[in-house]
C-alpha positions as CSV (number, residue, x, y, z in Angstrom):
1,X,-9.9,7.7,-19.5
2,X,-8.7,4.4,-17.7
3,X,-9.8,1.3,-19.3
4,X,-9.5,-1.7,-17.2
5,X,-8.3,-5.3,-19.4
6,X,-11.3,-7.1,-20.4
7,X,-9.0,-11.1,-20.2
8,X,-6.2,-11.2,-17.5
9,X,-4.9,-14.1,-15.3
10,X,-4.1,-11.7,-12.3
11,X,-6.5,-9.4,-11.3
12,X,-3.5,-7.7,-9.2
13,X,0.3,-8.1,-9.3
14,X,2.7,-6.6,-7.0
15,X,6.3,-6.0,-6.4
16,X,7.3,-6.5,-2.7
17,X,9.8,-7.2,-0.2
18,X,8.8,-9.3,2.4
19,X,9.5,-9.5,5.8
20,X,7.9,-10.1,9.3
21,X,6.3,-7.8,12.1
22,X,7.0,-8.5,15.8
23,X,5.0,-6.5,18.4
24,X,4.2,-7.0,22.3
25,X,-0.2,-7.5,22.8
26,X,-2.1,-5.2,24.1
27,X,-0.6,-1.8,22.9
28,X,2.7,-2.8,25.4
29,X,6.2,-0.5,24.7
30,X,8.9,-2.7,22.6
31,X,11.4,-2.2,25.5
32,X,8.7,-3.2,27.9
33,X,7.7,-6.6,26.3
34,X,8.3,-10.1,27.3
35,X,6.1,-12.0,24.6
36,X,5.8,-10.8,20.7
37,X,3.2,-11.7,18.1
38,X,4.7,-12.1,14.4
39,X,3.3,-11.5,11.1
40,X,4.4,-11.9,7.7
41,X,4.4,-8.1,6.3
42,X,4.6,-5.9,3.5
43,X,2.9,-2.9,2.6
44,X,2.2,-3.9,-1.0
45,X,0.5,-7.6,-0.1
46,X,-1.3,-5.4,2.7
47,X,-2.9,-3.7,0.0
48,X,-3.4,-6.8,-2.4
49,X,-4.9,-8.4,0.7
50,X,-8.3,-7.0,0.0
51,X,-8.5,-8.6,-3.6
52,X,-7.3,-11.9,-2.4
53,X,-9.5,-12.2,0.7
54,X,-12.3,-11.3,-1.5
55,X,-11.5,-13.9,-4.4
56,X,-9.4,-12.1,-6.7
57,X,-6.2,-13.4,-8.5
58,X,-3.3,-12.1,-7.0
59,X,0.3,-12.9,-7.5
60,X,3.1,-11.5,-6.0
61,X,7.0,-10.8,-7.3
62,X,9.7,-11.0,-4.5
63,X,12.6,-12.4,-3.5
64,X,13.7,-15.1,-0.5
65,X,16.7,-16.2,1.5
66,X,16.9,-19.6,0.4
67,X,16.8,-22.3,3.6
68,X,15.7,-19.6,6.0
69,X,12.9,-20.4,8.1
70,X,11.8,-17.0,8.0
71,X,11.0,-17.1,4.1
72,X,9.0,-20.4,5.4
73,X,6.9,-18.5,7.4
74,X,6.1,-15.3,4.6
75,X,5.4,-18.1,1.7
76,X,3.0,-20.1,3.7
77,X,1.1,-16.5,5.2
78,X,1.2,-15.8,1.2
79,X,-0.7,-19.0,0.5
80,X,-3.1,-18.9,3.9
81,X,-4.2,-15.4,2.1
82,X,-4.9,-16.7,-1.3
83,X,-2.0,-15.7,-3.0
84,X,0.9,-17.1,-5.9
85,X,3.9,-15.6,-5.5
86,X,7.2,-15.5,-7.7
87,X,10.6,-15.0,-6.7
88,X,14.0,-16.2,-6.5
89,X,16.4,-17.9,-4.0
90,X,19.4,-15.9,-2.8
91,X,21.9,-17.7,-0.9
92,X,22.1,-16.2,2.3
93,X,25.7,-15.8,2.3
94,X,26.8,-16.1,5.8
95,X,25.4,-15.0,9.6
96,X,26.2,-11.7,8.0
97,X,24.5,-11.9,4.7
98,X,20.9,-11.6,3.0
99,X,17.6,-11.8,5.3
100,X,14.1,-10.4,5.7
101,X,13.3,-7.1,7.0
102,X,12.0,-6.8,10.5
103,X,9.6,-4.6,11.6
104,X,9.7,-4.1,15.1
105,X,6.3,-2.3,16.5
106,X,5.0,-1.4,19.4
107,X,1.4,-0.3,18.5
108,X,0.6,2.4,21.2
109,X,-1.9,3.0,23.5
110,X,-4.1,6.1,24.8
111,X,-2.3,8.6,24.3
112,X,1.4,7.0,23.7
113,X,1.9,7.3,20.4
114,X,2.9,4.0,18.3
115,X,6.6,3.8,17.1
116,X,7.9,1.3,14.5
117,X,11.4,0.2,14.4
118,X,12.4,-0.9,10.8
119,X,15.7,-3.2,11.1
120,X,16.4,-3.7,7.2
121,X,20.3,-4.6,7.2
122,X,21.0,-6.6,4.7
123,X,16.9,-7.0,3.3
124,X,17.3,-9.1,0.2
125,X,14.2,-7.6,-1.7
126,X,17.1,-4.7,-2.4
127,X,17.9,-7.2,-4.7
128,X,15.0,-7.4,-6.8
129,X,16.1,-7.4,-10.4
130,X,14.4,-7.4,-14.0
131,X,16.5,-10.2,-15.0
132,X,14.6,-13.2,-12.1
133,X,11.6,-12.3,-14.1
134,X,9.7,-12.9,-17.6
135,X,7.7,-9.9,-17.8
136,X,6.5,-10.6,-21.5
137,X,4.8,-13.8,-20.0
138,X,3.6,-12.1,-16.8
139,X,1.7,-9.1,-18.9
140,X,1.5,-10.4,-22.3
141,X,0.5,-14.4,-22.1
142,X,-0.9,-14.0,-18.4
143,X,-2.1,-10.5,-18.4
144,X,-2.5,-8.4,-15.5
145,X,-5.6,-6.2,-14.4
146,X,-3.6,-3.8,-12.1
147,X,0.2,-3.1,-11.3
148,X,0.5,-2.1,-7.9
149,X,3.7,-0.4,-7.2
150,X,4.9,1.5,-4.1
151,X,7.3,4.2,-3.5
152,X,9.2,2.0,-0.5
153,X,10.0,-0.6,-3.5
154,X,10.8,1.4,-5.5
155,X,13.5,3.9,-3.2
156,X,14.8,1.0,-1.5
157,X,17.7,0.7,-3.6
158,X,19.2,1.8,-7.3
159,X,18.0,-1.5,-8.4
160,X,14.3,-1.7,-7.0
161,X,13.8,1.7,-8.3
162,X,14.7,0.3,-12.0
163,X,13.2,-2.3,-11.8
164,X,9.8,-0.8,-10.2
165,X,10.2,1.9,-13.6
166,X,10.9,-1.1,-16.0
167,X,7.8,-2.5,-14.8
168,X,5.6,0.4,-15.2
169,X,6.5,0.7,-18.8
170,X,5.9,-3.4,-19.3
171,X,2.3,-2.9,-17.7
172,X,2.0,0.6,-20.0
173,X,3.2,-1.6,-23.4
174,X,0.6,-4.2,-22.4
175,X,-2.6,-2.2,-21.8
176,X,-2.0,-3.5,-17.7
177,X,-3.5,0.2,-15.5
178,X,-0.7,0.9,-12.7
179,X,-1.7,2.0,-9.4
180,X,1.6,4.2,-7.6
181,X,1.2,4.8,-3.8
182,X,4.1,6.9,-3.0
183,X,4.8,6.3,0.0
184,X,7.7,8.7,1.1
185,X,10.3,7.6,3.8
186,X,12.6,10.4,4.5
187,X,15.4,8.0,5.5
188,X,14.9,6.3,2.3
189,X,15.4,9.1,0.0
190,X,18.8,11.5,1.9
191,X,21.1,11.5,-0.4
192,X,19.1,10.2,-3.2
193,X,16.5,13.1,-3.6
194,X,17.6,13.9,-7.6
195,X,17.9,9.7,-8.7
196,X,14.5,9.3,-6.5
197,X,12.8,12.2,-7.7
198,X,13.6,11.6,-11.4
199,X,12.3,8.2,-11.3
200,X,8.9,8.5,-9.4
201,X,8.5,11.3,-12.1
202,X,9.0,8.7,-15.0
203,X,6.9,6.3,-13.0
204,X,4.3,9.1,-12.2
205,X,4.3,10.0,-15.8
206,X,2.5,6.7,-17.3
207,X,0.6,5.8,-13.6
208,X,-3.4,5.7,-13.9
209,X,-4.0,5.4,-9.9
210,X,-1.8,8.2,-8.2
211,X,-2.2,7.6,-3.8
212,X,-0.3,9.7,-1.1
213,X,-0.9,12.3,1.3
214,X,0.4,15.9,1.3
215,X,3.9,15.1,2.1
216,X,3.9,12.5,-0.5
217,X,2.7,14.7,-3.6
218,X,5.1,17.2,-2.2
219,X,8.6,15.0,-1.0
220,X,7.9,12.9,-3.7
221,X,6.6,15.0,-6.4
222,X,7.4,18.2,-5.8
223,X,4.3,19.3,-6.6
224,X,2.8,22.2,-4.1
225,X,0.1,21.0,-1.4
226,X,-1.4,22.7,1.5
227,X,-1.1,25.1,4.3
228,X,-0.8,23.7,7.8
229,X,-2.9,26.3,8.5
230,X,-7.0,25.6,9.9
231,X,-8.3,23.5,12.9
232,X,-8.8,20.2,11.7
233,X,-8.6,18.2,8.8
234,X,-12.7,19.0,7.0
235,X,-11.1,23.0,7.2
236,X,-8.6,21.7,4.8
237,X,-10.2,19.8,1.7
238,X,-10.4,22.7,-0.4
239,X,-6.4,23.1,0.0
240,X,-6.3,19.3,-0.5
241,X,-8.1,19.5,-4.0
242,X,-5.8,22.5,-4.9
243,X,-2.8,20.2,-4.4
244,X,-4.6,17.2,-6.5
245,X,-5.4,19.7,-8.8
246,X,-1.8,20.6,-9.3
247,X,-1.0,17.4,-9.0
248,X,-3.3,17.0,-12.1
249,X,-1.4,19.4,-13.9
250,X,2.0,18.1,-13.7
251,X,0.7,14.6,-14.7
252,X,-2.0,14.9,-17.1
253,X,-2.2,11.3,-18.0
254,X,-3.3,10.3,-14.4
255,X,-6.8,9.3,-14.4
256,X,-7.3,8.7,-10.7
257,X,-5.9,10.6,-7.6
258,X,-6.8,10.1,-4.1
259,X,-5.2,10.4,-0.7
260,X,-6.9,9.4,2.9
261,X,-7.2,11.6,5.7
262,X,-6.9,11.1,9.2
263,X,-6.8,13.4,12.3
264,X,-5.4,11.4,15.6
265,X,-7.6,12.2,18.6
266,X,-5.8,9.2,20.6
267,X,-4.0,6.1,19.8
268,X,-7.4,3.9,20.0
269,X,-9.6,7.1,18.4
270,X,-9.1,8.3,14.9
271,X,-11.5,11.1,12.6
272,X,-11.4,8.9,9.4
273,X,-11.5,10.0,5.7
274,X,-11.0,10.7,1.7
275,X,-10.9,12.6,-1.0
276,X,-11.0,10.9,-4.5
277,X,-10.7,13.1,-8.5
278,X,-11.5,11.3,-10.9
279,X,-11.8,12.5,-14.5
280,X,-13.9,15.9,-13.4
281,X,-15.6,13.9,-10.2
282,X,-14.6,15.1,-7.1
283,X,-15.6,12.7,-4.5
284,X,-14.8,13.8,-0.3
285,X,-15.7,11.9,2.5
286,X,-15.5,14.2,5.9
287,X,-13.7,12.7,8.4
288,X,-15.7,10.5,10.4
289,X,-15.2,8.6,14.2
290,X,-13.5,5.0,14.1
291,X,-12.1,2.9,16.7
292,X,-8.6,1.7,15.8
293,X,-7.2,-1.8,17.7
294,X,-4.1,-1.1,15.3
295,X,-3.7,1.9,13.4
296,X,-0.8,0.4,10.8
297,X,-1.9,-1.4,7.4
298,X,-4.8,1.6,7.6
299,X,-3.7,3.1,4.7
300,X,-2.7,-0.2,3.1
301,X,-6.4,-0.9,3.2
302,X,-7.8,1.8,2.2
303,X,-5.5,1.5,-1.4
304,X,-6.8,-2.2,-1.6
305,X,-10.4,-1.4,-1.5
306,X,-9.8,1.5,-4.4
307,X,-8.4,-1.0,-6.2
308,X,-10.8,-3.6,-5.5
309,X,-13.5,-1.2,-6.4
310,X,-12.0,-0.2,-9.9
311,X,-11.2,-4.3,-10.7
312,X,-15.1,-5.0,-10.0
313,X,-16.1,-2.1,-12.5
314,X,-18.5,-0.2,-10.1
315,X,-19.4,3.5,-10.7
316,X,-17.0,5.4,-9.1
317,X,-19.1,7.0,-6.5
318,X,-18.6,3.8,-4.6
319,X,-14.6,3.6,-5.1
320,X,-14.1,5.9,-2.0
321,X,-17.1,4.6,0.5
322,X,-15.8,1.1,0.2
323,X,-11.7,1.9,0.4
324,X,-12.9,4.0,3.5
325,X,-14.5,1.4,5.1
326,X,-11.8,-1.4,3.9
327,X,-9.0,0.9,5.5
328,X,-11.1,1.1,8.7
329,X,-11.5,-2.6,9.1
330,X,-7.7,-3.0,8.7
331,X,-7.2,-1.2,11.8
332,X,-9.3,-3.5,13.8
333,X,-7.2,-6.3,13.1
334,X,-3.3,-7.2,14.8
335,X,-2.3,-7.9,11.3
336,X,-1.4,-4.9,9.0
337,X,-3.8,-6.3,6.4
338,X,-7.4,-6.2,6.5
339,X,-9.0,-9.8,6.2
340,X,-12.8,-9.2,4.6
341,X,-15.0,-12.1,5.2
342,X,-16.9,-10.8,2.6
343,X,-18.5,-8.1,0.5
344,X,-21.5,-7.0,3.0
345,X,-19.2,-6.9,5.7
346,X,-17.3,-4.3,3.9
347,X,-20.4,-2.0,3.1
348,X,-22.4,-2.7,7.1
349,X,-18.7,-0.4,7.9
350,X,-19.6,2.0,5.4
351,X,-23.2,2.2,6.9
352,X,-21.8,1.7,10.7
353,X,-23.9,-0.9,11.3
354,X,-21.8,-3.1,14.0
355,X,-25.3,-5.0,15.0
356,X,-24.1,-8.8,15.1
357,X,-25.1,-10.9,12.8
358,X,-26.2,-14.4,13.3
């Protein structure tokens, strides 16, 4: 049974690599734009987002190319969201050295489909490493409520992948629950598949929270999931809790699994939902009708709001209703992230009340 740490200095910590988005407005092609909006991005704060908007203590662990105006940018978007970050300075070593990831988007539009360009040459957060951080002070003398790791840390390199494993077992040693969203990228993991699979095993083994979708449980995991087979999405939650169910099996120690779903009727019109096991409890949300400005950070949100929901110690009937609604107000913003002005604004989406309020 998860037990959440009664006395911790970070309600959330997470490992990330940081970079920026640029993306043309109004749902314009990349090859067609002539002005671009940036963002600081990450999947990882785009999920620790929700806690920090809401109040929590977040802090983050990364790495920066020291002088560069782009690590300027992420630190002060880091601190405009509430949260401490950690992380060393690498020199950037040249024109052809070190830098930030770029994430190049263009965010569709009716029916043409969104594309993302990831440029990550030479990303520094490959260089992550156990030795830029004291993790007996972080989980011991800090303490942390939640470990948030994600499977794009951790396959981004040989080293990210030890150090996202070496972290698990620090937040294990200290009583600290880890959340694991999977996160499969196929271009991440060719040529890797045994060193990947081997260590999101060993991470999966000691995780409380385990997130992903079909593909994940099964790229990642290789644990069985469902059919492609039925009309929609609501025809296939019964095959969905077969594949948590086997998921289950394989790691017994999991307390928590839960994976979104979504069926796309066009870029700006999405069936929304969830399905949620934890202990014996089954909790399922059928997909339900939400308008989507900017479908990417979705999922993002919907993890923050689980673990926003677990942090706060409500029953867990309400895990899944919040992180539903939390994911769909993430794609109502340009950002990835989901920016809650508050708790009530969270629960009206829940309700779909959209009445203003004054």
């Amino acid at each position: 049974m998860m037990k959440l740490k009664k006395d911790y200095k970070w309600a959330m910590l997470v490992p990330t690599s940081m970079g920026v988005r640029l993306t043309p407005p109004k749902g314009q092609p990349v090859e067609s734009g002539s002005d671009f909006f940036m963002h600081a991005t990450s999947a990882e704060t785009n999920v620790a987002s929700i806690s920090s908007y809401l109040g929590l203590p977040v802090k983050v662990l990364t790495t920066f190319v020291k002088g560069s105006p782009i690590a300027q940018f992420i630190k002060r978007d880091l601190k405009a969201r509430g949260m401490v970050f950690e992380g060393k300075e690498v020199d950037q070593g040249g024109p052809w050295g070190y830098r930030h990831q770029f994430n190049i988007a263009d965010s569709g539009s009716g029916l043409r489909g969104p594309r993302v360009h990831n440029d990550r040459a030479g990303e520094v957060g490959r260089t992550l490493n156990l030795e830029d951080f004291d993790l007996e002070r972080i989980f011991d003398q800090e303490g942390v409520g939640i470990l948030h790791l994600s499977g794009l840390i951790a396959a981004l390199s040989p080293e990210t992948g030890k150090f996202c494993l070496e972290l698990a077992k620090a937040a294990k040693k200290y009583g600290t629950l880890i959340s694991f969203d999977l996160n499969h990228r196929a271009t991440f993991w060719e040529g890797r598949e045994e060193e990947l699979g081997q260590i999101f095993s060993e991470i999966a083994s000691v995780t409380d929270i385990l997130i992903g979708n079909e593909e994940d449980y099964q790229l990642c995991l290789g644990v069985k999931g469902p059919d492609a087979g039925g009309k929609d999405i609501s025809e296939q939650i019964e095959a969905f809790k077969g594949m948590i169910k086997n998921a289950k099996a394989a790691y017994p120690n999991v307390g928590v699994f839960a994976n979104t779903l979504r069926e796309v009727i066009s870029v700006d019109t999405h069936m929304w939902g969830a399905i949620l096991h934890e202990g014996e409890n089954w909790h399922v949300i059928e997909p339900r009708e939400i308008r989507v400005l900017d479908r990417i950070g979705g999922g993002d949100g919907f993890v923050g709001g689980l673990l926003y929901s677990i942090l706060k110690g409500w029953e867990s009937e309400k895990w899944p209703q919040f992180a539903w609604a939390t994911g769909a107000l993430a794609t109502t913003f340009l950002t990835d992230y989901a920016q809650p002005a508050d708790e009530e604004q969270v629960w009206s989406i829940w309700e779909g009340n959209a009445r203003v309020r004054r």
